[in-house]
C-alpha positions as CSV (number, residue, x, y, z in Angstrom):
1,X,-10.0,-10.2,37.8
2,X,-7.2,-12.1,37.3
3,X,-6.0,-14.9,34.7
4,X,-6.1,-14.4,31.2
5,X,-9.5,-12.1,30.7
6,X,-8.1,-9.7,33.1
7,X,-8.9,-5.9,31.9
8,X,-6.5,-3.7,30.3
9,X,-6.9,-0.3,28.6
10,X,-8.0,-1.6,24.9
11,X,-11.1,-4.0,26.2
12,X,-11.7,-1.8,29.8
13,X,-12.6,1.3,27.6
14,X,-9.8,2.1,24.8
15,X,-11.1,2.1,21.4
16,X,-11.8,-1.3,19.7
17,X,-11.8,-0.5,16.2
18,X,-8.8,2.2,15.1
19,X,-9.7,3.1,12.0
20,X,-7.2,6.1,10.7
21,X,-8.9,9.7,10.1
22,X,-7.1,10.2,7.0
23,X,-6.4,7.8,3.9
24,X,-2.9,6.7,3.7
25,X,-1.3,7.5,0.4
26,X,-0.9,3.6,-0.6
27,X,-5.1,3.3,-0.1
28,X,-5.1,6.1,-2.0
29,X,-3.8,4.5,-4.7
30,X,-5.4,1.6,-4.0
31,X,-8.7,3.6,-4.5
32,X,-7.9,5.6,-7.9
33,X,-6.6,1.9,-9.3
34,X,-9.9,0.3,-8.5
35,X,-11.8,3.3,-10.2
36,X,-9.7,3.6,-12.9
37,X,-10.0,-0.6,-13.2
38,X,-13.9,0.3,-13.7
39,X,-13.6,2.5,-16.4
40,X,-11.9,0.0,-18.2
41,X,-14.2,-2.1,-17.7
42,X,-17.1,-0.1,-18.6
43,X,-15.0,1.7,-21.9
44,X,-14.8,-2.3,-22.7
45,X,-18.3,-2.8,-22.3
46,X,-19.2,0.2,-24.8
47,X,-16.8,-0.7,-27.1
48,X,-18.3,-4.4,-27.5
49,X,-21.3,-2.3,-29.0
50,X,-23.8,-3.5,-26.2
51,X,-26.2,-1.7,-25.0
52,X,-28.2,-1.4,-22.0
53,X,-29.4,0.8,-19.2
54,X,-27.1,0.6,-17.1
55,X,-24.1,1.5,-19.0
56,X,-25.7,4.6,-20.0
57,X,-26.1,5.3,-16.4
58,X,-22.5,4.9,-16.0
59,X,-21.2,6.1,-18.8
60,X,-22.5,9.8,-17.5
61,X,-20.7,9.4,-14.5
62,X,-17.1,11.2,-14.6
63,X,-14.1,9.2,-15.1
64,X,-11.6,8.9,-12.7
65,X,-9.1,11.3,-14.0
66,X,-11.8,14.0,-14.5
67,X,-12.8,14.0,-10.4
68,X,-11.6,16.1,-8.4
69,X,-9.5,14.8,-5.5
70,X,-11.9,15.6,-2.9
71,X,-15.0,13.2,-4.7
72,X,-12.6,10.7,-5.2
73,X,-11.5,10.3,-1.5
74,X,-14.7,11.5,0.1
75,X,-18.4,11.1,0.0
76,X,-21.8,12.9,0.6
77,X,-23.0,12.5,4.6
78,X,-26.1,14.2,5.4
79,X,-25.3,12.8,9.0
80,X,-21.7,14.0,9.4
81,X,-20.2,17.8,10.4
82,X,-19.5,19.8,6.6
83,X,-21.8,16.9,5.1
84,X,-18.5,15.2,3.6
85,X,-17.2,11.7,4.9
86,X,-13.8,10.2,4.2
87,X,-14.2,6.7,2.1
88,X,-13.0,4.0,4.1
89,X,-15.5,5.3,6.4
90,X,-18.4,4.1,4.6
91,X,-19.4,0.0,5.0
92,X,-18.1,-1.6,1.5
93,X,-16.8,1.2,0.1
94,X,-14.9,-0.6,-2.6
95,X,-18.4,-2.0,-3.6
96,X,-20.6,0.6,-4.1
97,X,-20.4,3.6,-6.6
98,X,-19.6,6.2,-4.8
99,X,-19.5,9.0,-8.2
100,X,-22.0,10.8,-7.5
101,X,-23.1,13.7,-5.2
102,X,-25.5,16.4,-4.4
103,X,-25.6,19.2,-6.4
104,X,-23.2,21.4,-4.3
105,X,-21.8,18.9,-2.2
C-alpha cells in the first residue's frame, strides 16, 4: 500500500504504546512530591480538629518518609511474576492510594 497509510515497523507490528520498565528519577520525584502533598493535606485536615472516618483511615497509613522505597515505587499484583508492579503501570496511578499492601508483600 502506497500513499500516506502505507505500513511501517511501529503500526505493521512494533509496539504502540512504549511505556519505560523503570521510573525515571524526575517521576520519581514527581511521585514522592505528590505523596508527600497528601500528607499535608491530611496533617491539615487533623489539625482543623475534624473528624471523620476517613481520616482515621488515612491517618493509619504510613507517611511518605516512613515507606520504604520499594512501596513507594511499586504496588501489590496478584497477576504479575514476584506479585509486585512498577507504578506508572497501574491506570490512574496518581489517583488512587496506592499505601497499602498484603501482609508480606
Amino acid at each position: 500500500m502506497f500513499g500516506a497509510f502505507r505500513t511501517s515497523q511501529v503500526n505493521f507490528g512494533g509496539l504502540l504504546w512504549k511505556s519505560p520498565w523503570r521510573l525515571s528519577p524526575t517521576r520519581k520525584a514527581n511521585q514522592r512530591k505528590r505523596m508527600k502533598a497528601v500528607d499535608s493535606v491530611i496533617e491539615a485536615v487533623r489539625a482543623s480538629g475534624v473528624e471523620f472516618k476517613a481520616l482515621d483511615r488515612n491517618l493509619a497509613l504510613p507517611k511518605e518518609s516512613e515507606m520504604k522505597p520499594k512501596d513507594k515505587y511499586t504496588t501489590f499484583s496478584r497477576t504479575t511474576e514476584g506479585y509486585r508492579k512498577s507504578v506508572h503501570k497501574v491506570p490512574k496511578f496518581t489517583r488512587l492510594t496506592l499505601r497499602e499492601n498484603p501482609r508480606g508483600f
